[in-house]
N, C-alpha and C positions, 0 to 999 in steps of 0.2 A: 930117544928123547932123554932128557937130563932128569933127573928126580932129584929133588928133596925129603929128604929122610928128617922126621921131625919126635922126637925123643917128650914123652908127659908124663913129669916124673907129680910126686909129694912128697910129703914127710915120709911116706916108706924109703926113700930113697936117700941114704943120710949125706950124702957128697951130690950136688949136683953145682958143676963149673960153667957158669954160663959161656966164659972167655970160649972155653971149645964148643959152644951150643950156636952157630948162628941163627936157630932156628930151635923156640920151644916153646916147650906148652907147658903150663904150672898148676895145678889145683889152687885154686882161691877158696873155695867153702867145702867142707862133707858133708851137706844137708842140717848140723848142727851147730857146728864152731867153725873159725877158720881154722885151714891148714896151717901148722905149726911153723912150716918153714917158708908161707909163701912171702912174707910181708918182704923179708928178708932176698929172696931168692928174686920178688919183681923189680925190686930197686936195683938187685946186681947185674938185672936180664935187659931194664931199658940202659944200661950205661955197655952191654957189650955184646948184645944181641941183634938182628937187623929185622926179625919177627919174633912180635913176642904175643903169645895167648895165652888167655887165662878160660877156668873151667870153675865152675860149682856144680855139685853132685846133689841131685834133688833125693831125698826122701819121701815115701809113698805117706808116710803117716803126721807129714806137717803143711802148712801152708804153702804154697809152692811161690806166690808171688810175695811171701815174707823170706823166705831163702832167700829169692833173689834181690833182693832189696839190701840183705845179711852180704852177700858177694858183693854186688855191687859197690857197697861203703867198700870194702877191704881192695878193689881194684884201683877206684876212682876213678878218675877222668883218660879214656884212652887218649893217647897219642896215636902219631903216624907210623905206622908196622905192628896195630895191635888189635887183636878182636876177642872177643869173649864167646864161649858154648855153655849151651846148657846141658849139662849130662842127666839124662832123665832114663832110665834101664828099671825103674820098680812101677808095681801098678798095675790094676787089669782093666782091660776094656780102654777105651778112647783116650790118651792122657794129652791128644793132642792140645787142649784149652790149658792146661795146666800147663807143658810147654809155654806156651805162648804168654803164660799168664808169666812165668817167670822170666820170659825173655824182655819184658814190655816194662818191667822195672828195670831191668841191665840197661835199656835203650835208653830209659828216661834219665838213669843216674851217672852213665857212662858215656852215651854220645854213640853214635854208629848203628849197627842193625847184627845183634845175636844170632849163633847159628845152634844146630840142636845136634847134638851126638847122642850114638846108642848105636847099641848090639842090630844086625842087616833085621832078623828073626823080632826083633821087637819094632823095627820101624814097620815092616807089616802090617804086624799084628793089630800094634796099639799106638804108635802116632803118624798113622798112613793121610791125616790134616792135618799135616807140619806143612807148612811154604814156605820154609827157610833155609838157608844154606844147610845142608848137611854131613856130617863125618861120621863117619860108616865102620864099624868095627867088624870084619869079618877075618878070623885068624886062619886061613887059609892061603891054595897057591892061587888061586882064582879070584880076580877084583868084583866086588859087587855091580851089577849091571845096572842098580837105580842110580839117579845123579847124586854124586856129591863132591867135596871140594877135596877131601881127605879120607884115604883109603888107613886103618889102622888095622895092619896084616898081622899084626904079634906079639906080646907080651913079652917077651923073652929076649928081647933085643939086647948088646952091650954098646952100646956107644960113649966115646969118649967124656973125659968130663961127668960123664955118671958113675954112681958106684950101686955094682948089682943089678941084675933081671930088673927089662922094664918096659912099659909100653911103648911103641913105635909107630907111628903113621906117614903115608906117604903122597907127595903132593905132585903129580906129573907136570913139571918144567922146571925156570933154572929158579935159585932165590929170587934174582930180580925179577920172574913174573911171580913170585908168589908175595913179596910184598906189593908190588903193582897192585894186584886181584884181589890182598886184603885192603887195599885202601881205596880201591873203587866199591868193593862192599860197605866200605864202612862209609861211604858217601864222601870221602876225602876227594877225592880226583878221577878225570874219566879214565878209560882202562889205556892200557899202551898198546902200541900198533903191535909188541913182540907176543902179549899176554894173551895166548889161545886159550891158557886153561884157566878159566872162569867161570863162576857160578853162581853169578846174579841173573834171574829171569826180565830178561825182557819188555818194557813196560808195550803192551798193544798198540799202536801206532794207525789209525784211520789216512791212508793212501788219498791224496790229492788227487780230483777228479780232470782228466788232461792237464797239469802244468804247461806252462810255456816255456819254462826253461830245467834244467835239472832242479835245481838247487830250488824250487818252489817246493817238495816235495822232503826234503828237507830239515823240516823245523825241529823234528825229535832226534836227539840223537840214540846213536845203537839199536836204530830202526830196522828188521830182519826182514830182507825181501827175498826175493826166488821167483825164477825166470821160468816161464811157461817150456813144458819141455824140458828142464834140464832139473836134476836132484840136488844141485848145492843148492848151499845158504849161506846168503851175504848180509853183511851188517855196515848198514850207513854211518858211517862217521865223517861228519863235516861235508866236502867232496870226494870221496873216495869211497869206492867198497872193498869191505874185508873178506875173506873167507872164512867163516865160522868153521874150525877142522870139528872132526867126529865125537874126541874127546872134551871140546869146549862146549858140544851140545849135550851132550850127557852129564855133564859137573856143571850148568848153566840150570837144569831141569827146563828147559826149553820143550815146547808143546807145538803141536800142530797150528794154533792160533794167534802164536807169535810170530806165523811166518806173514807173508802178506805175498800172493803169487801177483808177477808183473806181467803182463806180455812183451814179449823179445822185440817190439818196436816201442817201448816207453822210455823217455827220456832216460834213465836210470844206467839203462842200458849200455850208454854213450860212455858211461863217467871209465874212465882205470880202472881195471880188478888188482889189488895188489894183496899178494899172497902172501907178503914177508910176515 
């Protein structure tokens, strides 16, 4: 499978070229001020970039839904290929509310739905009530086995267009699904028949009691069934079902409850399995 390699620089990083970035991730706030070179570095990232994210870094010892409110003015209104994290890595005990308290301003000021980054050892620990997308910071050769959307394997990375050692994360399929995947997170458009690797859960879907025809049964989309007897998972879109691959259930955070098991004579049945 194809990867994208996604490069999250700051003002440590004194060169960073969007034109060779098609894909990056920028600090917007350090918990105190903004980043010195983001204001600068976002305008040159939407005019030549095809995904672009932005990051604020929570501090343990301020207001965390005042951060985010501090990022959010310095992002402003996302566009189509853009989402926001919250970097939350200080703090003991539960910081999930705080999260969420800072994401809940990005959403209101920004438009879309925040996702949460930090170290695998501190999702754990301390925001194990996050349910939102997340990017997973684990600098080894081995991907973290919780869901998330972006695996960031290294610090050390040199990629083009940067100058000097610098964080790197990676997103398993091509650009085109990973812009697809940010703009069905961000509520932009539903997902593409190409985009396995996604990571929005599910909304629960109540199964129509005998339909008469397929398409009664129907009403929700990206509805997750499973056929008595067999281990995949299919997802309804429109008339058709998809194959949910292994990878898109593991960076979805999909759960036992989102599935809804059919029996192998339910209308459902009938419809095309398409795998592409």
């Amino acid at each position: 499978m194809t990867d994208v390699h996604i490069p999250d620089t700051s003002e440590y990083q004194q060169t960073v070229d969007t034109r060779k970035l098609p894909a990056v991730i920028l600090r917007a706030h350090n918990g105190h001020r903004a980043d010195r070179s983001f204001a600068q570095r976002w305008a040159q990232a939407r005019r030549t970039s095809r995904v672009r994210m932005a990051y604020g870094y929570v501090v343990a010892n301020r207001d965390a839904a005042e951060q985010g409110r501090e990022a959010a003015q310095l992002i402003g209104k996302l566009q189509p290929g853009e989402m926001v994290w919250c970097d939350l890595e200080e703090g003991t005990g539960d910081q999930s509310a705080r999260a969420e308290a800072w994401c809940r301003e990005v959403d209101a000021h920004c438009g879309g739905k925040a996702g949460v980054y930090s170290g695998e050892s501190f999702f754990g620990a301390h925001l194990a009530g996050v349910h939102r997308t997340r990017w997973v910071a684990a600098y080894r050769a081995s991907e973290p086995r919780g869901p998330h959307l972006l695996w960031q394997n290294t610090d050390k990375d040199k990629s083009a267009g940067v100058s000097g050692p610098h964080d790197e994360s990676v997103f398993h399929g091509s650009l085109d699904q990973l812009r697809a995947t940010v703009d069905w997170l961000q509520g932009r458009s539903a997902p593409a028949a190409a985009s396995k690797p996604a990571a929005k859960p599910a909304a629960p879907a109540k199964p129509a009691s005998a339909p008469a025809t397929p398409t009664a049964n129907l009403k929700e989309e990206r509805m997750l069934v499973q056929f008595k007897g067999g281990s995949a998972v299919w997802e309804v879109c429109g008339s058709k079902l998809y194959y949910v691959s292994a990878t898109a259930w593991r960076a979805r955070a999909l759960r036992v409850s989102d599935v809804h098991v059919l029996g192998a004579d339910h209308p459902l049945s009938k419809l095309p399995k398409v795998t592409t």
